[in-house]
C-alpha positions as CSV (number, residue, x, y, z in Angstrom):
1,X,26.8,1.9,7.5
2,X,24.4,0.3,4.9
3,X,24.7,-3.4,3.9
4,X,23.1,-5.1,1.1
5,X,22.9,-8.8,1.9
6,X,21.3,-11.2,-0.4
7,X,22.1,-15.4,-0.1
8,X,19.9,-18.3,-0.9
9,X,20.7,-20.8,1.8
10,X,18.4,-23.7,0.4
11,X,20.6,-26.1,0.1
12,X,21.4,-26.1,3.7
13,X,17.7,-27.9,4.5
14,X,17.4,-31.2,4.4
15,X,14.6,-33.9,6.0
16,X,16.1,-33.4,9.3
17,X,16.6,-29.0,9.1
18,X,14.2,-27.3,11.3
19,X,15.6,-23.5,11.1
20,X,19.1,-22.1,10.3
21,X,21.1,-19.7,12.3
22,X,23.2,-17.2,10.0
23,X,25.6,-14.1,11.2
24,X,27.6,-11.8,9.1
25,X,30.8,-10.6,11.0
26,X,33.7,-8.9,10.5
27,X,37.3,-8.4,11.4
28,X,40.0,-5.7,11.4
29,X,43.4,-5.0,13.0
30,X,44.6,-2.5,15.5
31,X,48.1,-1.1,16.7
32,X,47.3,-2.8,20.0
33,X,45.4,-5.8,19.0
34,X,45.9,-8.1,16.1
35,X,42.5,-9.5,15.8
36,X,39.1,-7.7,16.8
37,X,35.6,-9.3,15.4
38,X,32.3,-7.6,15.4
39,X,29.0,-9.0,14.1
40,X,27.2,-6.8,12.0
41,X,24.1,-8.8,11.7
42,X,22.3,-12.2,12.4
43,X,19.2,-13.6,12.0
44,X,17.0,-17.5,11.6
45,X,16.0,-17.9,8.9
46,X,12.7,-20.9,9.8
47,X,12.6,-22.9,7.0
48,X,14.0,-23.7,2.9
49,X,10.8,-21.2,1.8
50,X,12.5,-17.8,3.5
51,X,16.4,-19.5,2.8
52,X,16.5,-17.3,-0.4
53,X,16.4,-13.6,0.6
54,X,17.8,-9.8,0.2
55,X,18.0,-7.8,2.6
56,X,19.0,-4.0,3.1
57,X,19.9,-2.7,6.5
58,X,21.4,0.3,8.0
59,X,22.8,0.3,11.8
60,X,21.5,2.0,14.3
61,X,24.2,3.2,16.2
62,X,27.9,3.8,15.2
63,X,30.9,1.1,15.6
64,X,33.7,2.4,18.5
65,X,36.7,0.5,19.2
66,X,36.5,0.3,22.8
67,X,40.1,0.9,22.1
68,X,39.5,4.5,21.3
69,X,36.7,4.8,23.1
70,X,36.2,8.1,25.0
């Protein structure tokens, strides 16, 4: 899987900001269980000068259910 990600998060700093904590997650559905969440990605992002960025990642290793899981 391949995401494009691109936010600008300025307006989250203020006086009083010293870094920001952002995740991207998401959730699905399952015969067995109504909600399941994964995160996908995260990352700080250390001040308002790196709060507007585009990023392009790939995973490195596949998503399993545990569900399914062999």
């Amino acid at each position: 899987m391949t995401m494009n990600i691109s936010a600008n998060l300025q307006s989250l700093f203020t006086w009083n900001t010293k870094q920001v904590f952002v995740f991207l997650a998401a959730e699905y559905e399952t015969p067995k269980k109504p909600l399941n969440q994964i995160s996908l990605w995260d990352g700080i992002i250390p001040s308002k000068d790196h709060a507007k960025f585009w990023i392009h990642t790939s995973n490195k290793y596949r998503f399993i259910d545990q569900q399914f899981a062999r």
